[in-house]
C-alpha positions as CSV (number, residue, x, y, z in Angstrom):
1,X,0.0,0.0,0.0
2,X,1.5,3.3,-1.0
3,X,1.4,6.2,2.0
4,X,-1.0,8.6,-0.2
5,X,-3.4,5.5,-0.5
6,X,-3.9,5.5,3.2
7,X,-3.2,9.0,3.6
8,X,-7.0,9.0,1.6
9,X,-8.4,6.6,4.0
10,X,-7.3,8.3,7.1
11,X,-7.9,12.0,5.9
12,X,-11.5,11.7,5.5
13,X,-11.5,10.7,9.2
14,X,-9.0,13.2,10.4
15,X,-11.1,16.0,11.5
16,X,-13.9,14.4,13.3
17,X,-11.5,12.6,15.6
18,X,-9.3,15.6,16.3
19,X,-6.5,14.3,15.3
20,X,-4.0,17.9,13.8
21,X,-1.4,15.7,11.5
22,X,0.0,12.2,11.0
23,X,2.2,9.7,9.1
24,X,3.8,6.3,8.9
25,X,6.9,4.6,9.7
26,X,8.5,1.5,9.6
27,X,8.4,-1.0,12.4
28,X,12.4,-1.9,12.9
29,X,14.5,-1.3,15.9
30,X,14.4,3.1,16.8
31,X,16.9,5.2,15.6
32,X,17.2,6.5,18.8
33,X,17.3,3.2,20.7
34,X,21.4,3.4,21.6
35,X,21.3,6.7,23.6
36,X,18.1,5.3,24.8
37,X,19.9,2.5,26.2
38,X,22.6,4.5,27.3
39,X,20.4,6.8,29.3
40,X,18.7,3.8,30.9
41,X,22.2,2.7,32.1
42,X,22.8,6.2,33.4
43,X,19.8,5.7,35.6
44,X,18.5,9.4,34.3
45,X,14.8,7.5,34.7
46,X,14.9,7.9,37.9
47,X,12.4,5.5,39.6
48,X,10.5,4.2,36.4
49,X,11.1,1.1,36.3
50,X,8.6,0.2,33.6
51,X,11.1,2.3,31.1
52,X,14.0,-0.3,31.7
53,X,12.5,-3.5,31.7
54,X,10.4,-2.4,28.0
55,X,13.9,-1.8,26.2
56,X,13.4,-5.3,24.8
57,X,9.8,-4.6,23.0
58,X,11.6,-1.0,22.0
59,X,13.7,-2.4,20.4
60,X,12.0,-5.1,18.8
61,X,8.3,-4.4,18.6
62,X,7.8,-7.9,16.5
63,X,8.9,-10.1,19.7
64,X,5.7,-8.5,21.3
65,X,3.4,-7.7,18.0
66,X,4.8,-10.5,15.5
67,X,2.5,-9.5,12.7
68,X,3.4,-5.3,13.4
69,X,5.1,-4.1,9.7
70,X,4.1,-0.2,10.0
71,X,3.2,2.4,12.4
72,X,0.3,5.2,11.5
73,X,1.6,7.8,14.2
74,X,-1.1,10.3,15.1
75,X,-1.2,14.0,16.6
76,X,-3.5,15.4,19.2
77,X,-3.5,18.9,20.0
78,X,-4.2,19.0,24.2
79,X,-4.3,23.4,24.4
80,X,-7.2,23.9,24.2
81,X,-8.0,20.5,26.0
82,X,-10.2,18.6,24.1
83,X,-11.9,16.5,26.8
84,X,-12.6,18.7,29.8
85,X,-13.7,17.3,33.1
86,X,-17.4,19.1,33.6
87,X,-16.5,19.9,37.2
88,X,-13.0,20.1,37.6
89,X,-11.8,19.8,41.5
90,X,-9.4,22.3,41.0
91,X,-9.8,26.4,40.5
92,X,-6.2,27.7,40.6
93,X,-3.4,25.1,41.5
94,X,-1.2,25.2,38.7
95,X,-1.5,22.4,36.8
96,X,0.0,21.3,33.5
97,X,-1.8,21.7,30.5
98,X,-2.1,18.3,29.5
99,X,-3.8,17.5,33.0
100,X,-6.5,19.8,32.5
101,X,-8.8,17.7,31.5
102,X,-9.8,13.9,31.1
103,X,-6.8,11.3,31.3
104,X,-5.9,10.9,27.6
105,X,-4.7,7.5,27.7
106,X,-8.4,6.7,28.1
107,X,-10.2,8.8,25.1
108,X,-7.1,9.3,22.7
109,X,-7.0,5.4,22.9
110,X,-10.7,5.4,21.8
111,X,-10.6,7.5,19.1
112,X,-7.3,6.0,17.6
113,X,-9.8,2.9,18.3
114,X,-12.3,3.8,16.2
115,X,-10.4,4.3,13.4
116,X,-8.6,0.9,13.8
117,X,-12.1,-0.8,13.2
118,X,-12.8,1.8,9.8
119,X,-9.6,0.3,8.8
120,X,-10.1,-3.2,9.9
121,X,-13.5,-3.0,7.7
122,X,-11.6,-2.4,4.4
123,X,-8.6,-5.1,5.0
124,X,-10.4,-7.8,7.2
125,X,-7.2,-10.0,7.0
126,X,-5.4,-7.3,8.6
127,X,-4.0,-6.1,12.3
128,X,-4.6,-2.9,14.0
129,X,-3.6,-2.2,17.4
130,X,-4.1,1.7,19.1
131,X,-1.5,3.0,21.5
132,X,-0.7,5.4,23.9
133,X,2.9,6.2,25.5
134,X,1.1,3.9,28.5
135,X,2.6,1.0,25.8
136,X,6.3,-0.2,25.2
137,X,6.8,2.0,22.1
138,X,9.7,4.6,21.6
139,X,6.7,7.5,20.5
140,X,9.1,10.2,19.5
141,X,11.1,8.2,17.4
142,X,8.5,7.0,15.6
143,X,6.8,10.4,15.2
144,X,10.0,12.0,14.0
145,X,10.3,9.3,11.7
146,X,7.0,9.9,10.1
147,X,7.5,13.2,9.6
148,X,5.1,14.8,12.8
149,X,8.3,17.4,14.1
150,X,11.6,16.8,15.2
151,X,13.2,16.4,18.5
152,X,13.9,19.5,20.5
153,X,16.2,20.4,22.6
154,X,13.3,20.5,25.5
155,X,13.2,15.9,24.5
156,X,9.7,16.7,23.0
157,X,8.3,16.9,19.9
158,X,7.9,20.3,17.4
159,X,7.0,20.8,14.7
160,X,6.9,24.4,13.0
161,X,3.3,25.4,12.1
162,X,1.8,22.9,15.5
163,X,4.0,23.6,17.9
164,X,4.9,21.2,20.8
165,X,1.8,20.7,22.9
166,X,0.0,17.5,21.4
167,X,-0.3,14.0,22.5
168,X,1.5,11.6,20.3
169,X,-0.7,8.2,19.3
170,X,0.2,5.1,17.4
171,X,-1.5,2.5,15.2
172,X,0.3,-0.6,14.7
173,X,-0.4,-2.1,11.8
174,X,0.3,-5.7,9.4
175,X,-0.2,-3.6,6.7
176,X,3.5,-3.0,4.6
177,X,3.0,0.6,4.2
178,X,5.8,1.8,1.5
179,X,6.9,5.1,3.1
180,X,10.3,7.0,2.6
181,X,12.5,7.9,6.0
182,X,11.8,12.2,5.9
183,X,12.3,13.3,8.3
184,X,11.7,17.3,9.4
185,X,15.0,19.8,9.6
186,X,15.9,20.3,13.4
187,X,14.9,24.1,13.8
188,X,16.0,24.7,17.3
189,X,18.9,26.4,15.9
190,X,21.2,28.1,18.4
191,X,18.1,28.8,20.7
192,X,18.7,27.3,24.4
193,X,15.5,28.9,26.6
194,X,14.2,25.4,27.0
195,X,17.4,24.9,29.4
196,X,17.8,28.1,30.6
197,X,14.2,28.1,32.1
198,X,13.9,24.9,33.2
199,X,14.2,25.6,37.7
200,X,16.0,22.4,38.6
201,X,18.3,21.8,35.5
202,X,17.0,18.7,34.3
203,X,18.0,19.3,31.1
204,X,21.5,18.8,31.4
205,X,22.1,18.9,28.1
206,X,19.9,19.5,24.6
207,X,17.8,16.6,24.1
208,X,19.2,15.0,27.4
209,X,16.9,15.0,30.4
210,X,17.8,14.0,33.9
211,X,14.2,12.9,35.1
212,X,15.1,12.8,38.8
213,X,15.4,16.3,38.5
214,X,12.6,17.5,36.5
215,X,9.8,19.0,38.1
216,X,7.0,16.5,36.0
217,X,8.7,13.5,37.4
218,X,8.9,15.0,41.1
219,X,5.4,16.1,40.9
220,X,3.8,13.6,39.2
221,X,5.9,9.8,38.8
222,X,7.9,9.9,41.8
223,X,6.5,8.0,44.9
224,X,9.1,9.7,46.9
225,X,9.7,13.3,49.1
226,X,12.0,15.4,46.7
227,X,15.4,16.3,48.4
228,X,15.3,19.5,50.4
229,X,17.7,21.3,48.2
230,X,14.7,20.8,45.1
231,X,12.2,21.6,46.9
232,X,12.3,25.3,46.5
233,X,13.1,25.1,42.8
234,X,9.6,23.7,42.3
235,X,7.8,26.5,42.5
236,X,3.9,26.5,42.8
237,X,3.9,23.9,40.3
238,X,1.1,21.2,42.0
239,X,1.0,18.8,39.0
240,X,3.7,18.8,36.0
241,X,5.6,21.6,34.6
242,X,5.3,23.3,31.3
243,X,8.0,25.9,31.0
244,X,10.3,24.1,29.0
245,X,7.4,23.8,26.1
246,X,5.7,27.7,26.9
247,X,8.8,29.6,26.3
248,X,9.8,28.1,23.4
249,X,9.9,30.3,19.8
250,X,7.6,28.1,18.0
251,X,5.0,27.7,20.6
252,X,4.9,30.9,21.2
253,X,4.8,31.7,17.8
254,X,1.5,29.0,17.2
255,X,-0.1,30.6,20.6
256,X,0.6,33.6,20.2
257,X,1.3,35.0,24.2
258,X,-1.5,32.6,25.3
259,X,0.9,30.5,27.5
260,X,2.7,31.6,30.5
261,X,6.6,31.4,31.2
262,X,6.3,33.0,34.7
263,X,8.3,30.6,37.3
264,X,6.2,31.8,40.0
265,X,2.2,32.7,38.9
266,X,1.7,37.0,39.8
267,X,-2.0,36.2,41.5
268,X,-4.2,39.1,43.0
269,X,-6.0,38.3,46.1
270,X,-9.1,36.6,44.5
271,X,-6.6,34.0,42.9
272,X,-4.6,33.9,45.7
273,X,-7.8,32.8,47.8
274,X,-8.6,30.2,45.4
275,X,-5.1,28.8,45.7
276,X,-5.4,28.6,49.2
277,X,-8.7,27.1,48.7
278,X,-7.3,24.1,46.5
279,X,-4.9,23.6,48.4
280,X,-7.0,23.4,51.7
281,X,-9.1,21.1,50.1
282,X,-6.6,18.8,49.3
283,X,-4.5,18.6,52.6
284,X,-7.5,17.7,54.5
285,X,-9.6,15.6,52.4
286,X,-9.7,11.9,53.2
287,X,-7.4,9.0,50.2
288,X,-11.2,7.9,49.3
289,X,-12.2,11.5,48.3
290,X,-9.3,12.7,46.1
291,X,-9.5,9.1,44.3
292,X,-13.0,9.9,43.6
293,X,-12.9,13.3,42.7
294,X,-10.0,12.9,40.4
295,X,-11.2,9.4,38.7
296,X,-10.3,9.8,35.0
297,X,-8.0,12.9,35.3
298,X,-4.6,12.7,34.8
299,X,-4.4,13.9,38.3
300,X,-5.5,10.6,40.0
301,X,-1.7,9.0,38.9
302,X,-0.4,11.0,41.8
303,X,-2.7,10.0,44.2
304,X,-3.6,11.3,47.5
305,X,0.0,10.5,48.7
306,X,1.7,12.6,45.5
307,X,-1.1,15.5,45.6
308,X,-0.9,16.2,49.2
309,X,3.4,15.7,49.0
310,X,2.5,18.3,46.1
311,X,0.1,21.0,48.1
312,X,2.9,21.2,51.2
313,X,5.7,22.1,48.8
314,X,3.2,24.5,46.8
315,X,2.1,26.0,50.4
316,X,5.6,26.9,51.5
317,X,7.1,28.3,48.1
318,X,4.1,30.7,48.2
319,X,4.6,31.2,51.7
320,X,1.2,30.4,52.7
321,X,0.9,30.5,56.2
322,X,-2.5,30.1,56.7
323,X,-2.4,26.2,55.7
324,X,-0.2,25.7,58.6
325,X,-3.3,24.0,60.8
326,X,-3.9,21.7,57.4
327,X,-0.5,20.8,57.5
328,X,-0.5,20.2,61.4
329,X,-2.7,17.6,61.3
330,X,-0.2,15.4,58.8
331,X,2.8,15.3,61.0
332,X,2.3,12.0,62.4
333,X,1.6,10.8,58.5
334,X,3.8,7.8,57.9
335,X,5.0,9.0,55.0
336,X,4.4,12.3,54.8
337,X,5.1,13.6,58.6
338,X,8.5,14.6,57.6
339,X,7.8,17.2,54.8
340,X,4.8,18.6,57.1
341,X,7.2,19.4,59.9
342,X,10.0,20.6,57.1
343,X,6.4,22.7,56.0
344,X,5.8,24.0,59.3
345,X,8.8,25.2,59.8
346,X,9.5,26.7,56.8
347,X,6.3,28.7,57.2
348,X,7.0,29.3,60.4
349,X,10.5,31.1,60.1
């Protein structure tokens, strides 16, 4: 099948899924696989596991997906969120934009889905299988491959008239798709904001990201207390970080001054209030609660362990004092009773 045959099928369908660009690639080991292997070994994934012991699929995707000959890699814009939550728990804790909204590994799946049974009705004998980056599959590589952007400097994705800020979704397919390796010019230039904004110097080097450091990883994957010495640098971030994407040239070229690139939000008393509000709300409010308001949301990964971990850092980088009784009342926590007194006294000073 030649790539402007399917490009036919799949175009009709584009737009009603939501879906801003796309392409194909081979299925053969990543190009990027060696420094991916090399930052494994460097133990720059800090405690995810998962990233490790899924090399092997990585590298091969056949030894998981025998019949797997192409990839159909998929864009999905995320600013403005698609999917909104209809009552979303939170007002004004500073969350990243993907999170603001329904958990995309649930309704980007879906729709990538729905369009695996289209296809599956034109080639019956086939295979289609939707992914999210919640599967063994290098996503960038493929994606810069099929032509979606190219690497930045940031690690994510760009691509000049788009931006950075989409989800990247794949189709695997048994379909031999003859496509050409074009990839997109690297336009990142001489241009280093990505890693002179970013609080904690993650990135320690362009395209190379220590994820122990980063403020995604400490706020969202981590199951741990960050070090005292981080803790400042995160900011009032509660969930994720965005800076590294917001203050780059071509996003803020494709936003046009939408996005913020403050480390520290300027709020006026109203917002203020509402920050306090959150952030009240979440210190006190019972495992069972936060797991139920937060079903579905990207937020629920970080659970009421990672969230409240989360509201004591944001409390005392704000220098909100008047959470100290909130925060009180977790000293004795198991695991969080050290960062509360740290909090307490911090506030306290």
């Amino acid at each position: 099948m030649t790539p402007q045959e399917m490009k036919s099928l799949i175009d009709e369908a584009l737009t009603d899924l939501g879906f801003s660009h796309f392409g194909f690639a081979p299925l053969s080991k990543p190009l990027s696989f060696d420094f991916y292997r090399q930052w494994i070994d460097q133990g720059l994934h800090g405690d995810m596991t998962y990233l490790a012991e899924h090399a092997q699929i990585k590298e091969n995707p056949q030894s998981k997906w025998p019949r797997a000959q192409s990839a159909l890699v998929f864009a999905m814009p995320y600013f403005p969120h698609p999917e909104k939550k209809s009552e979303f728990p939170l007002k004004q804790a500073r969350v990243s934009l993907y999170a603001q909204g329904m958990d995309y590994h649930f309704w980007f799946k879906d729709r990538m889905k729905s369009l695996c049974a289209d296809l599956q009705k034109i080639f019956p004998e086939e295979e289609f299988l939707a992914f999210t980056d919640s599967s063994p599959v290098l996503e960038r590589d493929l994606a810069k491959q099929a032509g979606l952007g190219w690497v930045g400097k940031n690690t994510c994705l760009i691509h000049p008239k788009k931006g950075s800020l989409f989800f990247i979704g794949e189709i695997y397919t048994s379909l031999k798709i003859q496509t050409e390796f074009s990839p997109l010019p690297d336009f990142c230039g001489t241009c280093t904001r990505c890693l002179d904004i970013c609080p904690t110097g993650a990135l320690i080097e362009p395209r190379k990201m220590d994820a122990r450091k980063c403020i995604s990883y400490l706020t969202i994957e981590s199951r741990q207390i960050p070090d005292e010495e981080l803790r400042p640098q995160i900011g009032d971030w509660f969930f994720g970080c965005d800076l590294c994407q917001t203050v780059c040239p071509w996003n803020q070229k494709v936003f046009k001054g939408q996005l913020s690139i403050e480390k520290s939000l300027s709020l006026n008393a109203g917002e203020e209030a509402l920050l306090i509000e959150d952030l009240r709300y979440i210190l006190s409010a019972s495992g069972k609660k936060i797991s139920r308001d937060f079903l579905g949301t990207p937020l629920a990964r970080a659970g009421s362990f990672g969230l409240k971990r989360n509201a004591m850092i944001v409390a005392v980088n704000r220098g909100l004092k008047v959470l100290c009784p909130e925060i009180q009342a977790l000293t004795e926590h198991e695991k969080l009773g050290e960062l509360a007194q740290w909090s307490l006294k911090k506030l306290r000073d």
